[in-house]
C-alpha atoms as one frame of an Amber mdcrd trajectory, in Angstrom:
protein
 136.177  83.690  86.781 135.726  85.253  83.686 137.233  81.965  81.348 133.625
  79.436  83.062 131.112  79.915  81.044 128.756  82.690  81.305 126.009  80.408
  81.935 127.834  79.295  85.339 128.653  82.557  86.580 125.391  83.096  86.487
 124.087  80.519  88.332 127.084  81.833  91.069 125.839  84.718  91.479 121.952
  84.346  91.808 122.095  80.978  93.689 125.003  83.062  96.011 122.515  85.903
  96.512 119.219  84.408  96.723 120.538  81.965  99.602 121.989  85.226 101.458
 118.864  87.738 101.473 116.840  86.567 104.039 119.927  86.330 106.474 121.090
  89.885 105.901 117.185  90.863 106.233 117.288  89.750 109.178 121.027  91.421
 110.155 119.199  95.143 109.049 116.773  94.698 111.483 119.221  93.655 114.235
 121.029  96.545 113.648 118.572  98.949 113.728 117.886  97.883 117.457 121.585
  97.660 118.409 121.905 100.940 116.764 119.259 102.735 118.986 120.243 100.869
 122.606 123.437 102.263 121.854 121.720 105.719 121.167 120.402 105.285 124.571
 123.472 104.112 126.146 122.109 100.622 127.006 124.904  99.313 126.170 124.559
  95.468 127.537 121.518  95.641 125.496 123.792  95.032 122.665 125.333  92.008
 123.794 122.174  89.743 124.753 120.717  91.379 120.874 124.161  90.377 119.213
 124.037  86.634 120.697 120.031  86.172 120.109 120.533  87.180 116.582 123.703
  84.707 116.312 121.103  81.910 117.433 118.771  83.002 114.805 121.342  82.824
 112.054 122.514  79.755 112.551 119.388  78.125 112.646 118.361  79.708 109.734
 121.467  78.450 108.335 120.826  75.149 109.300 117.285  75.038 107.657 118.954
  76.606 104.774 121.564  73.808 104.734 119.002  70.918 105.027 116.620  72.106
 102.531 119.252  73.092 100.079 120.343  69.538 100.369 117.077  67.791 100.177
 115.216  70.327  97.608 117.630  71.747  95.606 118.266  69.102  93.015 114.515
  68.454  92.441 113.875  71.961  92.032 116.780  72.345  89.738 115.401  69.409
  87.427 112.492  71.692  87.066 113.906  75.232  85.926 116.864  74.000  84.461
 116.919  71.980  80.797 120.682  71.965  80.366 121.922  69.181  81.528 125.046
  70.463  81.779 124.247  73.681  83.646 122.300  71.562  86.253 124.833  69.689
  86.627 126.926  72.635  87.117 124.579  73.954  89.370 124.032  71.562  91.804
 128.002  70.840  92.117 128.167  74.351  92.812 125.233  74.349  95.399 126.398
  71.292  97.293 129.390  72.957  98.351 128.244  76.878  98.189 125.492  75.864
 101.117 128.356  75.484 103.786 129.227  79.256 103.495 125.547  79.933 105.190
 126.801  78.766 108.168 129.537  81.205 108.020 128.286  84.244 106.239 124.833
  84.251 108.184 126.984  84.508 111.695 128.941  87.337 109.650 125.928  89.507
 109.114 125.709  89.841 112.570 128.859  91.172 113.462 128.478  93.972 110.549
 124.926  94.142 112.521 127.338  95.263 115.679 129.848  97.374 114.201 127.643
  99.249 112.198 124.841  99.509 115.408 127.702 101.206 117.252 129.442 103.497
 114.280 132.769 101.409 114.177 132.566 101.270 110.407 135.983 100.862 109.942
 136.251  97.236 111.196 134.171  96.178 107.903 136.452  98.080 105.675 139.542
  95.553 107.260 136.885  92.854 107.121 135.936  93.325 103.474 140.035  93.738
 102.408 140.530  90.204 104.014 137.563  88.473 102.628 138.154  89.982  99.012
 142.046  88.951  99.582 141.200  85.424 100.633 138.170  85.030  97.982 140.544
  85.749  95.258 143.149  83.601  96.466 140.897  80.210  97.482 139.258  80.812
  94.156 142.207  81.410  92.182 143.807  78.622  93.417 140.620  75.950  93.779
 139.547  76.710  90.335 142.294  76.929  88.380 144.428  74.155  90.060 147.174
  75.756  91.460 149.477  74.769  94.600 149.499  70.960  93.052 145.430  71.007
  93.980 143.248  69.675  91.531 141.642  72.320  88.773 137.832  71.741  90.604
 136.087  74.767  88.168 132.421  75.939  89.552 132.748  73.297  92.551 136.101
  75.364  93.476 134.400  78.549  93.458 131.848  77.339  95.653 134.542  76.281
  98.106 136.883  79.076  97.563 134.166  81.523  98.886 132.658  79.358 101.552
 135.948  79.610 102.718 136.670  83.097 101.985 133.412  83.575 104.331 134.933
  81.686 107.160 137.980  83.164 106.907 135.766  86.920 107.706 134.255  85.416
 110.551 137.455  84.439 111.741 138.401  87.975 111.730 135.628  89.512 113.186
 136.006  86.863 116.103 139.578  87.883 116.738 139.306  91.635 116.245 136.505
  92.180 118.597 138.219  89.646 121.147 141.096  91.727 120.878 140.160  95.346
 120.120 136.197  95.610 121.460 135.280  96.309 124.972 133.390  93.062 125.592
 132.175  93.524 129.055 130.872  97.463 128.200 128.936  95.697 125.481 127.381
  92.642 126.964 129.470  90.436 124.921 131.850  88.976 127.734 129.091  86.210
 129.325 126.620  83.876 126.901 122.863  84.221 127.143 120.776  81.257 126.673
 117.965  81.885 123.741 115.474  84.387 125.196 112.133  83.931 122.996 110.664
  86.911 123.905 113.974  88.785 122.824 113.508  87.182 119.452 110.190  87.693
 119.175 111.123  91.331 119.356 113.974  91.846 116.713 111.672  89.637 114.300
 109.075  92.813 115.188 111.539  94.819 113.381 112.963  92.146 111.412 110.697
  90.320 108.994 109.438  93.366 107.625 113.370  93.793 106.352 113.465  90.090
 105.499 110.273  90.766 103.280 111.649  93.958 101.558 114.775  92.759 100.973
 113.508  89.304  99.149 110.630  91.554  96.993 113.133  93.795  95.991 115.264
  90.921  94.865 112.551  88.880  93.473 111.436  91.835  91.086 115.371  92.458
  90.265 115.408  88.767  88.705 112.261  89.391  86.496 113.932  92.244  84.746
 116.372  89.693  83.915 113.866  87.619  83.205 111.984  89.726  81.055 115.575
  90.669  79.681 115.876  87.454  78.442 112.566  87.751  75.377 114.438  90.301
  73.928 117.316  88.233  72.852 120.917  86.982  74.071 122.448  90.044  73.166
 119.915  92.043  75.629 120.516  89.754  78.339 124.341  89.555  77.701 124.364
  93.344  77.791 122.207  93.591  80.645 124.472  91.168  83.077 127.705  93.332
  82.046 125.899  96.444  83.066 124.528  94.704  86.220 128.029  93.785  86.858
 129.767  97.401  86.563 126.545  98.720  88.887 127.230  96.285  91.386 130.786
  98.547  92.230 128.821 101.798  92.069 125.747 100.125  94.897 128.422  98.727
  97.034 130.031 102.346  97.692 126.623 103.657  98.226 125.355 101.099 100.538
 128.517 101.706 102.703 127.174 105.506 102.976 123.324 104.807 103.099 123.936
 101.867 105.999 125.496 104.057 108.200 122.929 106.593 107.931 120.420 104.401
 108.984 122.521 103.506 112.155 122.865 106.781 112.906 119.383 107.798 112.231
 118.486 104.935 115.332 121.352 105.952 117.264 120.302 109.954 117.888 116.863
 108.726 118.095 118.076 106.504 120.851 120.118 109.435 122.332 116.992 111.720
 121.639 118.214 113.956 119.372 115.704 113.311 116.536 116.040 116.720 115.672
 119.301 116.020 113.894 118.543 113.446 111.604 117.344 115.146 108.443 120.936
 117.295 108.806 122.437 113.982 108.829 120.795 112.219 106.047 121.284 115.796
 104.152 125.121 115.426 105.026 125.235 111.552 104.059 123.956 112.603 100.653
 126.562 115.006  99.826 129.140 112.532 100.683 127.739 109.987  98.685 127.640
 112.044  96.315 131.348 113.019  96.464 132.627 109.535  96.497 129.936 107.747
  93.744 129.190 110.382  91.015 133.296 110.476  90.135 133.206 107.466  89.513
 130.239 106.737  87.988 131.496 109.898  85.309 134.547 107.501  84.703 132.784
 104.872  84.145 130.666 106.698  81.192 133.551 108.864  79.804 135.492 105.612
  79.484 132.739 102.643  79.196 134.868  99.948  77.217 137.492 100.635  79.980
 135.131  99.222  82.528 133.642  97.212  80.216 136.997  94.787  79.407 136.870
  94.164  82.660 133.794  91.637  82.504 134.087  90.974  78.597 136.777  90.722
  75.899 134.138  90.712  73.089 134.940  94.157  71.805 131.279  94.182  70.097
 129.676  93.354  73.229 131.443  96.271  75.106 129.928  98.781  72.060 126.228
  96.818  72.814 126.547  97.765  76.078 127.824 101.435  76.078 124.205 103.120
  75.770 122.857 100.518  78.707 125.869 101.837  80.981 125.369 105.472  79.980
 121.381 104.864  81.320 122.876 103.425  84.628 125.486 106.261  85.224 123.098
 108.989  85.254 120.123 106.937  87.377 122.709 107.005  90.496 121.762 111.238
  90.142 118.444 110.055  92.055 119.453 106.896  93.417 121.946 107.936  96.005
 119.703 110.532  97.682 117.091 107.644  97.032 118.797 104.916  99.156 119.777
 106.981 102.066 116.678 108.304 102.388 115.039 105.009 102.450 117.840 103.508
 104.869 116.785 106.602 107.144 113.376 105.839 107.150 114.428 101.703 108.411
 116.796 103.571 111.219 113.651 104.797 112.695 112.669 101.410 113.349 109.431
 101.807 111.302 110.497  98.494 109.279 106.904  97.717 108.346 106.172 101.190
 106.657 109.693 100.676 105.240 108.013  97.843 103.425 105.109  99.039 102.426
 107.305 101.970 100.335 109.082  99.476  98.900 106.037  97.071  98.380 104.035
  99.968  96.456 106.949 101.318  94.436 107.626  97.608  93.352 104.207  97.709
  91.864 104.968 100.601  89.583 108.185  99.083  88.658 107.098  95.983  87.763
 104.310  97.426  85.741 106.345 100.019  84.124 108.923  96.843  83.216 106.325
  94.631  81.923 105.383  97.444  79.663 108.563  98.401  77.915 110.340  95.403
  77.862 107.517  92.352  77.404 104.843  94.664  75.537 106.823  97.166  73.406
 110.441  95.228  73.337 112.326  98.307  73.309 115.914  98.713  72.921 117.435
  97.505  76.289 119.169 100.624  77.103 115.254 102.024  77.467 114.915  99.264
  79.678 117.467 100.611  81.985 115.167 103.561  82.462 113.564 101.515  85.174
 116.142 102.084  87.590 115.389 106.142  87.010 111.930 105.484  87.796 112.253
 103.426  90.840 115.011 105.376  92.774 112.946 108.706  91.751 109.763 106.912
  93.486 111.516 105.464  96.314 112.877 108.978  96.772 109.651 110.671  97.146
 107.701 108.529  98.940 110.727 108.267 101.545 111.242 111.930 102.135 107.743
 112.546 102.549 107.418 110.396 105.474 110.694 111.127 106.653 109.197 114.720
 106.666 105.544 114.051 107.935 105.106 110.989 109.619 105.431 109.743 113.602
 108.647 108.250 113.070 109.677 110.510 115.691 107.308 108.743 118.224 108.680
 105.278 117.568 109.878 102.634 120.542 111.514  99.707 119.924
C-alpha cells in the first residue's frame, strides 16, 4: 500500500475505523457478560448472548450499509475539496461498506472466545485474516493473477474479503473444535428484546467510550494538521509504528478484562487485583522490548512506512516521545479494561469521558495555542495514559465494583 498516495491511505484507514467502532463497542460489552456467565458456570447463557448479539450486528450492519450508501457521498462533497480524493474516497467506501456485514458478525465471535479464555483461536484467526488481507490486496490492487490493477477500490475489496474469509474461520473452527451444545450454541434463539435490552445496559456505555476516545484521537490529527505537512506527515508515521505496539497490548489488557468478569462470576473477586498486577508484568515483558527496538533503531521501523530518508529523521524525536509513554500506558489500559470486566461500563465511561476533557484541553493548548514542536505534542499520550491510570486504580481500589450484577 505504501506506492497510493498518502492522501488515500488515509482516507483507508479512518473511513475503515470510524465505520468499525461502534460494532466492536458493542462486542466489549457482549463480552463482558459472556465472560461473567461463564464465571458462574451458566454456560447456555452464552449461547442465547452470542446469537442476540449476532442479531444486533447485523442490523447495525445493515443501517451502516444503507446509510453509507445514501449519505456518504453528500457528506463527502462537504469535507472533502479534492476532487480527486473524493473521488477516491467514495470508490473506496462503496465497496469497503460490504466488510460491515462481515467484520461486525466477527466481533462477536472474538466476544466468545475471549468471554470464555480461548484466546488462542484469535491468534489463528488474526494469522488467516492478515494472510488473506495481504494476498486479496496484493493481488486486487496491483493487478496480479490476469485481474485488473483496481488501486483504492481493490483495497476496499481485498479486505472486505479478507473479513469474510475470518468469519469463515471462526464458523468452521467452533463447528469443529467448540462444544456447541455445553455452550448454548447448538439450537437458534429467535430475538429476545429483553435480552438485548440487557447487553445494551452494558453496552452503549462501551459504544460511547469507544467513539469519544476515537473522536478526540482524530482532532489531534486535526489539530496536527495547523502546524504544517511535515507535522502531520510525521505524526501519521508515528501513529503507524504505535499501532504494532497497542495491538500487543490490547491482546494482554482484553483478556484481563475477561478474566476480571469471569472470577467475579465464579466469586472470587478477591483475585482480581493479583491478576491485573500479573497482566501488567506480562505486558510489560512482551511490549517494552520492543518498544526499546523501536527507539534504539527508529529509521529501521521507520522505512517501513516511508522511504523519504528526511522524513524518517523528522520523525525520530516524535517516536522517541511514543516509546517511553507505553511506561504508563500499559499498566494504564489494563487497568481500565479491569475496571469494564466488572461490568461497571457506565463508570468506565465517565473515566474516560473526564480524562478526555483534560486531554483535549491540554492538546488545544500546545498544539493550536503555542504550536510547539510536534514531538511535544506527543506528550499527550503521557498525560492521558498517566490520568487514565489513576483514576482507574482508584476505583478499582475503592469503589462497589465488587457488588455489581449483570
Amino acid at each position: 500500500m505504501s506506492s497510493i498516495s498518502k492522501n488515500y491511505s488515509k482516507i483507508l484507514v479512518d473511513t475503515n475505523v470510524v465505520i468499525f467502532m461502534l460494532a466492536f463497542g458493542f462486542s466489549i460489552g457482549t463480552q463482558i457478560l459472556m465472560a461473567r456467565r461463564n464465571g458462574e458456570g451458566q454456560y447456555k447463557e452464552i449461547g442465547n448472548l452470542f446469537y442476540q448479539g449476532i442479531y444486533f450486528q447485523v442490523g447495525l450492519a445493515a443501517v451502516i450499509f444503507l446509510l453509507s450508501y445514501c449519505c456518504s457521498p453528500l457528506i463527502l462533497k462537504r469535507i472533502v475539496a479534492s476532487e480527486q480524493i473524493y473521488e477516491a474516497a467514495a470508490d473506496y467506501l462503496h465497496w469497503r461498506v460490504f466488510g460491515a456485514l462481515f467484520s461486525f458478525s466477527a466481533v462477536i465471535f472474538r466476544a466468545f472466545f475471549l468471554g470464555t479464555t480461548q484466546t488462542r483461536t484469535l491468534t489463528l484467526n488474526s494469522v488467516v485474516m492478515v494472510l488473506s488481507n495481504v494476498v486479496f490486496n496484493y493481488i486486487l490492487i496491483f493487478g496480479k493473477l490476469g485481474l485488473p490493477a483496481l488501486g483504492i477500490a481493490g483495497a476496499a475489496i481485498g479486505s472486505s474479503l479478507a473479513e469474510a474469509v475470518s468469519l469463515l474461520f471462526f464458523v468452521l473452527y467452533t463447528r469443529s473444535r467448540i462444544d456447541c451444545r455445553k455452550y448454548g450454541l447448538d439450537s437458534i434463539p429467535r430475538i429476545d428484546f429483553g435480552v438485548l435490552k440487557r447487553m445494551l445496559n452494558i453496552s452503549l456505555w462501551t459504544m460511547i467510550q469507544n467513539f469519544a476516545s476515537l473522536s478526540t484521537w482524530f482532532l489531534f490529527f486535526l489539530y496536527v494538521e495547523h502546524l504544517g505537512e511535515r507535522p502531520l506527515a510525521v505524526t501519521n508515521l508515528v501513529r503507524n509504528v504505535s499501532g504494532i505496539l497497542f495491538m500487543v497490548l490490547m491482546a494482554f489488557a482484553s483478556t484481563c478484562g475477561s478474566l476480571v468478569s469471569n472470577q467475579i462470576g465464579a466469586g472470587h473477586s478477591d483475585s482480581v487485583i493479583p491478576t491485573v498486577r500479573r497482566h501488567i508484568y506480562i505486558a510489560y515483558l512482551f511490549v517494552l522490548p520492543l518498544a526499546l527496538f523501536f527507539a534504539l533503531f527508529p529509521k529501521l521501523i521507520l522505512s517501513i512506512y516511508t522511504d523519504m530518508p528526511d522524513l524518517q529523521q523528522a520523525a525520530v524525536h516524535s517516536l522517541w516521545v511514543l516509546c517511553a509513554s507505553y511506561l504508563v500506558m500499559v499498566p494504564s489500559n489494563v487497568y481500565f479494561q479491569a475496571v469494564s470486566g466488572t461490568g461497571n461500563t457506565r463508570t468506565a465511561l465517565g473515566l474516560e469521558m473526564a480524562v478526555l476533557v483534560i486531554y483535549v484541553g491540554y492538546i488545544t493548548y500546545i498544539v493550536l495555542y503555542l504550536q510547539l514542536d510536534v514531538a511535544v505534542c506527543w506528550t499527550a499520550e503521557i498525560l492521558y495514559a498517566s490520568l487514565m491510570l489513576l483514576f482507574s486504580r482508584i476505583y478499582m481500589r475503592r469503589g462497589n465494583w465488587r457488588e455489581r450484577k449483570i
